[in-house]
N, C-alpha and C positions, 0 to 999 in steps of 0.2 A: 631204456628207462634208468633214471637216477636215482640214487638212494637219498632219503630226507638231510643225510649231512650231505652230499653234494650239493644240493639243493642250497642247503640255508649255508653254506661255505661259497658259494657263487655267489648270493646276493649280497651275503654281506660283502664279497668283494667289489661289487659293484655299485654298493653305498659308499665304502672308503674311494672309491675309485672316481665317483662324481662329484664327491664334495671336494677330493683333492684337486680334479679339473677345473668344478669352480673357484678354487680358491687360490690357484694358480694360472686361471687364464687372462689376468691383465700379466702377469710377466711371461704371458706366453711360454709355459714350460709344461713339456711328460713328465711323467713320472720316471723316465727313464735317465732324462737330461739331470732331472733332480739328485737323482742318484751318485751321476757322476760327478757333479758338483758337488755333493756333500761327502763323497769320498776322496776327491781333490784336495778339499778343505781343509778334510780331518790329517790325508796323508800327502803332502805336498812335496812331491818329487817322487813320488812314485812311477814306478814303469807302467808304463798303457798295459801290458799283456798280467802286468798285479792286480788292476784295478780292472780290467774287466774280467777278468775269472773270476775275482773275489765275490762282483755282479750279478755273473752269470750270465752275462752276454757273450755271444761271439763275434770274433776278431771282426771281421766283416760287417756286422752292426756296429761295433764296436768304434771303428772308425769316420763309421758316418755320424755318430753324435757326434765324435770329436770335430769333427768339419765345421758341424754345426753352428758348435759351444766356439769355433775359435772363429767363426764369420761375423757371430756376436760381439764378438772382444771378449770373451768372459773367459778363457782358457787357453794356455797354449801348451804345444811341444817344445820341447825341447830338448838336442842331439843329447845321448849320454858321453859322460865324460870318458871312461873307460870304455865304452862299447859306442861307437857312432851310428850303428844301426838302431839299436833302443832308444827311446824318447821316456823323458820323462815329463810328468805333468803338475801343469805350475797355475793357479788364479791367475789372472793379470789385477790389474788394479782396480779395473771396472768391474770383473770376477769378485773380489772381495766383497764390495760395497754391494752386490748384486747377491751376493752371497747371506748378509748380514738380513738385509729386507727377504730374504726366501727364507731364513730360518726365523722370523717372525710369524712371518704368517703358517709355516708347518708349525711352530708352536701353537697358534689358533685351530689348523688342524685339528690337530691330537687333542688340544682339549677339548674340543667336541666331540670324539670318539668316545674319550674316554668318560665324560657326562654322559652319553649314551648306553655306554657299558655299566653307569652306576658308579664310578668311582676308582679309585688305584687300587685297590686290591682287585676287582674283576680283572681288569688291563694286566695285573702281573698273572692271574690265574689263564688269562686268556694263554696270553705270550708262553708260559709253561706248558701248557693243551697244544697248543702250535708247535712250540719247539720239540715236541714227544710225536709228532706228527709227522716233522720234517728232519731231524736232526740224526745223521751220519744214515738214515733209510736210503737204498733205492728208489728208483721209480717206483710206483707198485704197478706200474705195465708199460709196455712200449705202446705209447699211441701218438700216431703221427699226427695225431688234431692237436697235443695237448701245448699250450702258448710256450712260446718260450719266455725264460726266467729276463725282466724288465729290472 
């Protein structure tokens, strides 16, 4: 049995969770993929084993978005200059532009959450109640059902 915040923290993940589907399914993207591109974006040349811990992917997932994102064109590796084992991770050009049109419509997104929430002061009270949730906490159990972090 789940408690009423399990409850209403499930659906509302699964409201954010379908409208971002909808609103990302002509570019054919997860939210996972999302991620990595907009952490590519933000930090360009960054180490793969940077940007997926900062994630919370693992290495093993980690690599198959990258497959993914670079069969697209939208992403590559690249050897490190000092370490040739380490790849750093770079937009390509079509990445950019593909980048630019993804963060419109996550703009569209969000402000439809956040119309939902009532406005920018709910959205930053939310974001605080969340961050007091999750921030430097434990797990609060080991359960081997529970998703891993996208």
């Amino acid at each position: 049995m789940t408690s009423i915040l399990d409850h209403k923290l499930r659906r509302a993940q699964l409201l954010v969770f379908q409208d971002f589907a909808a609103t990302f399914s002509k570019l054919r993207l997860r939210p996972a993929e999302f991620s990595v591109l907009a952490m590519i974006a933000k930090h360009p040349g960054q180490k793969q084993t940077t940007i997926a811990e900062g994630l919370g992917i693992k290495r093993a997932n980690f690599v198959a978005l990258m497959d993914s994102l670079e069969r697209r064109g939208l992403a590559e590796r690249r050897k490190g200059e000092h370490d040739r084992r380490s790849h750093s991770l770079h937009l390509t050009e079509e990445g950019t532009r593909f980048v630019e049109g993804m963060t419109q419509l996550w703009s569209e997104h969000e402000d439809r959450l956040v119309a939902r929430l009532g406005g920018v002061e709910n959205r930053e009270r939310l974001i605080t109640l969340l961050d007091k949730l999750l921030c430097g906490a434990p797990p609060l159990a080991d359960d081997p059902d529970q998703p891993e972090a996208h």
